[in-house]
DOMAR-434681 format. One record per residue (C-alpha): x, z, y negated. Coordinates in nm, 2 decimals, m for minus. Last residue first. Layout:
// residues N
<rec><u>X</u><w>Z</w><v>Y</v></rec>
...
***
This chain:
// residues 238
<rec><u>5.88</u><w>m6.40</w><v>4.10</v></rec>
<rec><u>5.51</u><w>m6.59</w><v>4.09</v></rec>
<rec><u>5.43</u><w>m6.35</w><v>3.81</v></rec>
<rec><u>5.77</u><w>m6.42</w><v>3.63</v></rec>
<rec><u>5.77</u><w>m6.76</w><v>3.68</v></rec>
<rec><u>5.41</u><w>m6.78</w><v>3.44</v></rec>
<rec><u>5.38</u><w>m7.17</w><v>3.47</v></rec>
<rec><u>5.35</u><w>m7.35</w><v>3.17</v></rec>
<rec><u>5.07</u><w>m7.45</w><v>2.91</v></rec>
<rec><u>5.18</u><w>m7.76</w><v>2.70</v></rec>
<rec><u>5.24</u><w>m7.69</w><v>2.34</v></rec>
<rec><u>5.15</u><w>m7.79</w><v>2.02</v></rec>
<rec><u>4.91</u><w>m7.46</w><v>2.01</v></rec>
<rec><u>5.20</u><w>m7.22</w><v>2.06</v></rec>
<rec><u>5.38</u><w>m7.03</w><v>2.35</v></rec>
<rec><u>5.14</u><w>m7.08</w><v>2.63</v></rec>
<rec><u>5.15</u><w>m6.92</w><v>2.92</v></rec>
<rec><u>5.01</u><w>m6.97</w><v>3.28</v></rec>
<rec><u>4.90</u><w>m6.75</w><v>3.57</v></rec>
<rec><u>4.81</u><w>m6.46</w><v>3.31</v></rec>
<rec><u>4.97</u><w>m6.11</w><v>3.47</v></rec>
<rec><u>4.67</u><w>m5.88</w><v>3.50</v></rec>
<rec><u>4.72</u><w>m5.97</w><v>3.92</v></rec>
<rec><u>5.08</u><w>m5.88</w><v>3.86</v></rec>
<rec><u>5.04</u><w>m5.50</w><v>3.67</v></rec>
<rec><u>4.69</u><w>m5.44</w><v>3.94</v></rec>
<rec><u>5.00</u><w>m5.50</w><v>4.22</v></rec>
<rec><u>5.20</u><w>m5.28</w><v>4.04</v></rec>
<rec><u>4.94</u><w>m5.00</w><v>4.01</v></rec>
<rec><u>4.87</u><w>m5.10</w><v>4.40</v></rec>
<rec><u>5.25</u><w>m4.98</w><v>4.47</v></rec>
<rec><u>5.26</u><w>m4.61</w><v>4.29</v></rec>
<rec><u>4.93</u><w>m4.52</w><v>4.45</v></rec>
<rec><u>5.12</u><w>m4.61</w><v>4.76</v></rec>
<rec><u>5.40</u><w>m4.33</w><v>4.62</v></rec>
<rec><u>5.70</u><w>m4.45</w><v>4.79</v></rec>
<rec><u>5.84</u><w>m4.23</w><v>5.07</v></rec>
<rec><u>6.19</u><w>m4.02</w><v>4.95</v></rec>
<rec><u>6.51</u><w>m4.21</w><v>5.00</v></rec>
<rec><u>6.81</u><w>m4.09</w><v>5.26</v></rec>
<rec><u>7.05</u><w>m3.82</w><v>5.30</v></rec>
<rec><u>7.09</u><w>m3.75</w><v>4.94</v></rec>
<rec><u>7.45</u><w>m3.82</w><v>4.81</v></rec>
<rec><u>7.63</u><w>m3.55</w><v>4.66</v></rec>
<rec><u>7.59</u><w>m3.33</w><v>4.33</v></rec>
<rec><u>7.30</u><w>m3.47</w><v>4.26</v></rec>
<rec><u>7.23</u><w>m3.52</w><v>3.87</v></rec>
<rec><u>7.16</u><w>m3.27</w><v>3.61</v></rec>
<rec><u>6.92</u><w>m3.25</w><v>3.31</v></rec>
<rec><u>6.63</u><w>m3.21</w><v>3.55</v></rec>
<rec><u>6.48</u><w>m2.91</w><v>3.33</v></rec>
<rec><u>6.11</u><w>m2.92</w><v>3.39</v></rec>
<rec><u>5.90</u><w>m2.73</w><v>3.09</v></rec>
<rec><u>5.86</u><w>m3.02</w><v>2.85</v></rec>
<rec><u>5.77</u><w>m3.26</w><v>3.14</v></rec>
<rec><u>5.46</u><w>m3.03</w><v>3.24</v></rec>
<rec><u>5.31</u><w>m3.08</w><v>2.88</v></rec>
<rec><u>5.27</u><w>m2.82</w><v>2.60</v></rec>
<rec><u>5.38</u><w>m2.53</w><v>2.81</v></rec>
<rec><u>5.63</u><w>m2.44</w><v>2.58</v></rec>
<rec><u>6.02</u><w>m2.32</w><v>2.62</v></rec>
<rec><u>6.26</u><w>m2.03</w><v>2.69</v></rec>
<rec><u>6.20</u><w>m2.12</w><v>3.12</v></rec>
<rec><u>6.05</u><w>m1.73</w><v>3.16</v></rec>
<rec><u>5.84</u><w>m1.84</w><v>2.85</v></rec>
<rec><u>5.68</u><w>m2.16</w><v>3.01</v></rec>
<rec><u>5.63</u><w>m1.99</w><v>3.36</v></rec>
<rec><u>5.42</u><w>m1.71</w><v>3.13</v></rec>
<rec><u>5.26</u><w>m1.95</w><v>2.91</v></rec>
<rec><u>5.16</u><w>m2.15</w><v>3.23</v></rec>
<rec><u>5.00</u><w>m1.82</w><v>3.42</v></rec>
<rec><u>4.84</u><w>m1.70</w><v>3.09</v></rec>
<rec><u>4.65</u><w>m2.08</w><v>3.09</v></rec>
<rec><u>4.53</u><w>m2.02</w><v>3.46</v></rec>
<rec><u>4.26</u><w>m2.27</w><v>3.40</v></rec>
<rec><u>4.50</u><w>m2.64</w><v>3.43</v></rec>
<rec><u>4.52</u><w>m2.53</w><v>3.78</v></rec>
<rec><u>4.20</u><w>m2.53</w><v>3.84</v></rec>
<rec><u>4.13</u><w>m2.83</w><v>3.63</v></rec>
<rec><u>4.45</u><w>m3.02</w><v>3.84</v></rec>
<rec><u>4.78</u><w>m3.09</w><v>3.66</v></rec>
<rec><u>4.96</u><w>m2.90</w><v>3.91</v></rec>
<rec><u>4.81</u><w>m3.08</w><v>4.22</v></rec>
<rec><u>4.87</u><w>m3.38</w><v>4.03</v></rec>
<rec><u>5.24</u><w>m3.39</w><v>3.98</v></rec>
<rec><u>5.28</u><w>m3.21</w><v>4.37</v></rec>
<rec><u>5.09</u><w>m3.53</w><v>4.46</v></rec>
<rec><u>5.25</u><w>m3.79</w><v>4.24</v></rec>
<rec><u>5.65</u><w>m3.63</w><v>4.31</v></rec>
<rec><u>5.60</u><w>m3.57</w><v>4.70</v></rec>
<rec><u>5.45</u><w>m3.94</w><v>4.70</v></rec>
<rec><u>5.75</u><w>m4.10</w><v>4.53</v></rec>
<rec><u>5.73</u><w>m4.28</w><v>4.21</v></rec>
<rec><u>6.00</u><w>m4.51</w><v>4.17</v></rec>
<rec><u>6.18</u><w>m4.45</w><v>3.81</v></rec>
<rec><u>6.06</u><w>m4.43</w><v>3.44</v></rec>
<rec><u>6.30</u><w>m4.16</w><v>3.28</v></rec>
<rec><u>6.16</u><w>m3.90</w><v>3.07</v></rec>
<rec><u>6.21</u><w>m3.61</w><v>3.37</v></rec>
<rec><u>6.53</u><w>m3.74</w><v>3.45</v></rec>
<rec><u>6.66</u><w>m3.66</w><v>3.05</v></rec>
<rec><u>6.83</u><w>m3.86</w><v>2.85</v></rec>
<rec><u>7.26</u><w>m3.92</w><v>2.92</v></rec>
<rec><u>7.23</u><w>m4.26</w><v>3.15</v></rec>
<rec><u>7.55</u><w>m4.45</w><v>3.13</v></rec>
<rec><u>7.58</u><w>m4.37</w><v>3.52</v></rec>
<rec><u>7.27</u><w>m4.59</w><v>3.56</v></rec>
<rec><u>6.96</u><w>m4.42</w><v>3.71</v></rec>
<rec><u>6.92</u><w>m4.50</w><v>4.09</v></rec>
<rec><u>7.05</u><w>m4.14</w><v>4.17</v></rec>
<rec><u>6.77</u><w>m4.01</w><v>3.92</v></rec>
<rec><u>6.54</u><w>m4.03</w><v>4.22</v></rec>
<rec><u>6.66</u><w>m3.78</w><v>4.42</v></rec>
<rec><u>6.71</u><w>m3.56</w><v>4.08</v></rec>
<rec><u>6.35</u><w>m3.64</w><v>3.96</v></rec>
<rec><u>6.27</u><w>m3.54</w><v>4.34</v></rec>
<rec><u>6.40</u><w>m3.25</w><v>4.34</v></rec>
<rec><u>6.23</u><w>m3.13</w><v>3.96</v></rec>
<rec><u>5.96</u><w>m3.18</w><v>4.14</v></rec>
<rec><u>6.02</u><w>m2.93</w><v>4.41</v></rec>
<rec><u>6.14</u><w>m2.68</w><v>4.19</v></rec>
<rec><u>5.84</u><w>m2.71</w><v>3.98</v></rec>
<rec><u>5.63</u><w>m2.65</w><v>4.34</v></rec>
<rec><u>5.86</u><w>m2.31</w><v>4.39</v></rec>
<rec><u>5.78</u><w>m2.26</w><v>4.00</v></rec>
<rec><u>5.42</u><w>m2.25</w><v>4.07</v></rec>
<rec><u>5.45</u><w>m2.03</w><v>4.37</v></rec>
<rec><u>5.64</u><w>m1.79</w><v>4.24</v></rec>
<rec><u>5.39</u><w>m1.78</w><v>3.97</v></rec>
<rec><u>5.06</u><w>m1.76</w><v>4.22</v></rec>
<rec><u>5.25</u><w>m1.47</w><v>4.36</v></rec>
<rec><u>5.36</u><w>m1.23</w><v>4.10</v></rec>
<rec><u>5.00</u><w>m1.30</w><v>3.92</v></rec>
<rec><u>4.81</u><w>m1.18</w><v>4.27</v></rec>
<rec><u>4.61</u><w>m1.41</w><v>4.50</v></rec>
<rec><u>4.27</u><w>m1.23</w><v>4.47</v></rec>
<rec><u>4.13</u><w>m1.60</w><v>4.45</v></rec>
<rec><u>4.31</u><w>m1.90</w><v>4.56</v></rec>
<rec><u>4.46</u><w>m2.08</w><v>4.26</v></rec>
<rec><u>4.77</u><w>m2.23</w><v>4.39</v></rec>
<rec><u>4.77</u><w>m2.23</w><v>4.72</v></rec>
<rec><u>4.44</u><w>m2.41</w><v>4.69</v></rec>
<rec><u>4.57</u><w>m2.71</w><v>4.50</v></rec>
<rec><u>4.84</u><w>m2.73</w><v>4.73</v></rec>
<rec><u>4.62</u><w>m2.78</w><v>5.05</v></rec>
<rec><u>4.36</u><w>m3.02</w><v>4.81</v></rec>
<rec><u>4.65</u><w>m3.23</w><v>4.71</v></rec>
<rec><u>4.76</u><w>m3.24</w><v>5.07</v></rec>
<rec><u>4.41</u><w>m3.38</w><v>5.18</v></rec>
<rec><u>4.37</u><w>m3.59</w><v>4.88</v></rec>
<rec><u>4.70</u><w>m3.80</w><v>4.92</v></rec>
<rec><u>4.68</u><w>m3.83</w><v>5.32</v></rec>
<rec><u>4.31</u><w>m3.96</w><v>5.26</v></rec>
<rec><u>4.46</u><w>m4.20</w><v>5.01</v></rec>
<rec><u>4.74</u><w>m4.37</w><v>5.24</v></rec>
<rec><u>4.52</u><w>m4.36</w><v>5.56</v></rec>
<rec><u>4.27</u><w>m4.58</w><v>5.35</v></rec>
<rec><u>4.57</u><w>m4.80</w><v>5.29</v></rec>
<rec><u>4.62</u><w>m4.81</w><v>5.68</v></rec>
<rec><u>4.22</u><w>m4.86</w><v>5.72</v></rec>
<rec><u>4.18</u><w>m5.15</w><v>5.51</v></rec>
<rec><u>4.03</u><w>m5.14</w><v>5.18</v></rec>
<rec><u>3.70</u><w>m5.18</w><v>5.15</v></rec>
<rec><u>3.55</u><w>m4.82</w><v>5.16</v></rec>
<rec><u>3.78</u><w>m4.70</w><v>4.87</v></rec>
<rec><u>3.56</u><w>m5.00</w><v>4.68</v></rec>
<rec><u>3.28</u><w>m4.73</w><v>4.76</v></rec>
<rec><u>2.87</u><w>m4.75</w><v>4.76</v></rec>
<rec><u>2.96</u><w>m5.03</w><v>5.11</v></rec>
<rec><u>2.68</u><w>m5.29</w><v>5.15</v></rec>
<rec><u>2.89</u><w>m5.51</w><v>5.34</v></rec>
<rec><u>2.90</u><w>m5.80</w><v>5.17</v></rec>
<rec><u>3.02</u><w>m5.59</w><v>4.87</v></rec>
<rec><u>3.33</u><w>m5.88</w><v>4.77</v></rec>
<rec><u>3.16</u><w>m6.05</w><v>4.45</v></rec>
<rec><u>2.88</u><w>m5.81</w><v>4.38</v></rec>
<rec><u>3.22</u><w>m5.57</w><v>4.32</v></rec>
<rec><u>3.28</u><w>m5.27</w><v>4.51</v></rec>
<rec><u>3.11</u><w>m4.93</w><v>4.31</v></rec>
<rec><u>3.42</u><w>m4.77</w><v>4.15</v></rec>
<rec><u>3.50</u><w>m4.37</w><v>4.20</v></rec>
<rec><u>3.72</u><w>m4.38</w><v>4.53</v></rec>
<rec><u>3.98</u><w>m4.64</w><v>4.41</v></rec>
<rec><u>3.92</u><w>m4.45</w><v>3.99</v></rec>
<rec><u>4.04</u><w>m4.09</w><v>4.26</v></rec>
<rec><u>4.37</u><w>m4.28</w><v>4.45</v></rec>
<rec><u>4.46</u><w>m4.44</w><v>4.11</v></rec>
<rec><u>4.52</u><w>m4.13</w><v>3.96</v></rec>
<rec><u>4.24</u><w>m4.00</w><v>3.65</v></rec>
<rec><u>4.36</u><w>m3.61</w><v>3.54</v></rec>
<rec><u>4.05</u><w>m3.41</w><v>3.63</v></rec>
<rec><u>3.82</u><w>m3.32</w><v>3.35</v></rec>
<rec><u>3.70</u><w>m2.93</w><v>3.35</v></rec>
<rec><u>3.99</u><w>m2.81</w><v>3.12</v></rec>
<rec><u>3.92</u><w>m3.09</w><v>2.81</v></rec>
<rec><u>3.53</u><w>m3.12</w><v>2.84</v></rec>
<rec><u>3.40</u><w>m3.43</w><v>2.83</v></rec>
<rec><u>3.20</u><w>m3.39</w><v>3.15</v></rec>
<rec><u>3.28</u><w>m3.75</w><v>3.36</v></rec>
<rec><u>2.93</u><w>m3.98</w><v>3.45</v></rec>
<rec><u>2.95</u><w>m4.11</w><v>3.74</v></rec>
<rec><u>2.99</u><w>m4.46</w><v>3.87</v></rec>
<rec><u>3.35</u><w>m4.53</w><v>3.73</v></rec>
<rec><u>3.44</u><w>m4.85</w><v>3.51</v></rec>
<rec><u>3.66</u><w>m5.10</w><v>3.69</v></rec>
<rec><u>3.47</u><w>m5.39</w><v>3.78</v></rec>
<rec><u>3.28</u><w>m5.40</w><v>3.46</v></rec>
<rec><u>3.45</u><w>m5.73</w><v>3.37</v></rec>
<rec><u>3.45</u><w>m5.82</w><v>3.73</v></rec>
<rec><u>3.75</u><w>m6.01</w><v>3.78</v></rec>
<rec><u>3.97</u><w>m5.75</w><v>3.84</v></rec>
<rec><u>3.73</u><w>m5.67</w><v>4.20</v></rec>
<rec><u>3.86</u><w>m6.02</w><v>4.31</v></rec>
<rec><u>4.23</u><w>m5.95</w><v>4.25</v></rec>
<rec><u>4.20</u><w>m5.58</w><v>4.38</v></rec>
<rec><u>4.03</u><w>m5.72</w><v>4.72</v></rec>
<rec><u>4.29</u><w>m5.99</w><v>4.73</v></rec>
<rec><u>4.61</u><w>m5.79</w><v>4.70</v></rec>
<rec><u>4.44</u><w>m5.51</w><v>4.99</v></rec>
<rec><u>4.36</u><w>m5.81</w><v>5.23</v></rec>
<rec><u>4.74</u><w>m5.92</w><v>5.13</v></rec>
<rec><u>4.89</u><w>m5.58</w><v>5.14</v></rec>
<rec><u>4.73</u><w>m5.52</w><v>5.52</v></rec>
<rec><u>4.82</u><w>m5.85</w><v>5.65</v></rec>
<rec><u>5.21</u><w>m5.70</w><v>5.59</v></rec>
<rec><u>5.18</u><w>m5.46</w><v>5.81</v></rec>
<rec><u>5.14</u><w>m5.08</w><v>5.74</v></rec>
<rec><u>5.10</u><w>m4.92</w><v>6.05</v></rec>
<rec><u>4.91</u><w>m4.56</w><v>6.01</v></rec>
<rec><u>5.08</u><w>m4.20</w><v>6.00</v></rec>
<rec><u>4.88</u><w>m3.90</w><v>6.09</v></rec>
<rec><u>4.92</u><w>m3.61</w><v>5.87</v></rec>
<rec><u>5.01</u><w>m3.30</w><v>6.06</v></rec>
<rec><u>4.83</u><w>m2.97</w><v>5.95</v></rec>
<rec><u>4.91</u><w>m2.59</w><v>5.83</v></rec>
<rec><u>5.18</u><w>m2.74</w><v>5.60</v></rec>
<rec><u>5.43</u><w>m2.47</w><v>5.51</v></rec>
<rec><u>5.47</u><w>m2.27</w><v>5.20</v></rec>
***
């Protein structure tokens, strides 16, 4: 499979993370800053798996920081971080389609399925080089750097329409001699790299503003008992 398009690549500076920091920070503060406009169908193989990129598109701005009168936080956020999540949906969408376009053929829309498993399990691998030589579990179990091959190929396949084809993942599950009860119990990733990879794969950004939310949650101060004195939180200014 080959990309039919070329993704154009934006400047990240600096300025950007702090305009994006501040937006999140304010919009945190909203206690119902968070919660999604519509209204989600409770029903298990129609609800899409929530990432970052879709609750960033899904929230109304807050009072707070909506000067503009935008209907989208997404709409906010400046344009090099808005290049960041357009780039994510537009090659989620490509690999969503080449999996489950119609009158594709069983044969096919396998062999695609486990060229895309291949590809994750690649990146596990890639990033299982930062994983301490003492390290006998499994890559896929392993909390790492998420790249931006691994979150959109992760959520391509965990899609509703992908999630529909259940013969298709019993069949991929029994050619690997196990279950298709999660996608991390049918990737192997029980090796490591023979040699070193050329160079590091792209940071998820979806991956970055989670931590960023993980520090802004941070309390600025702690306090260990009632006798005494709030102190700094180091490890949120660190």
């Amino acid at each position: 499979m080959k990309f039919p398009f070329t993704l154009m690549s934006t400047k990240l500076g600096l300025q950007d993370l702090l305009i994006t920091s501040d937006l999140l920070e304010v919009q945190s503060t909203d206690r119902i800053g968070w919660y999604p406009v519509r209204e989600f169908v409770l029903v298990e193989d129609a609800v899409e798996i929530q990432t970052i990129y879709s609750i960033l598109q899904d929230i109304e701005p807050s009072s707070m920081i909506n000067d503009l009168g935008q209907d989208s936080f997404y709409r906010l956020l400046p344009p090099s971080i808005r290049g960041c999540v357009r780039a994510f949906s537009i090659v989620r969408k490509w690999l969503t389609h080449k999996l489950v376009a119609p009158q594709l053929g069983a044969k096919i829309r396998q062999a695609r399925v486990e060229v895309l498993l291949g590809a994750l399990e690649v990146t596990r691998i890639r990033s299982g080089e930062h994983f301490s030589v003492d390290e006998e579990n499994n890559l896929v179990e392993q909390p790492c750097v998420r790249s931006f091959v691994e979150a959109v190929i992760t959520s391509a396949l965990l899609s509703p329409e992908s999630r529909m084809h259940q013969r298709l993942w019993n069949q991929v599950a029994a050619n690997r001699s196990t279950t298709c009860d999660s996608l991390a119990s049918i990737m192997f990733c029980s090796g490591r790299p023979s040699s070193p990879s050329p160079g590091a794969l792209t940071v998820d950004m979806g991956w970055f503003l989670e931590r960023l939310l993980d520090v802004i949650s941070t309390p600025d101060v702690v306090t260990h008992s009632e006798d005494t004195p709030s102190m700094i939180n180091l490890d949120k200014r660190r």
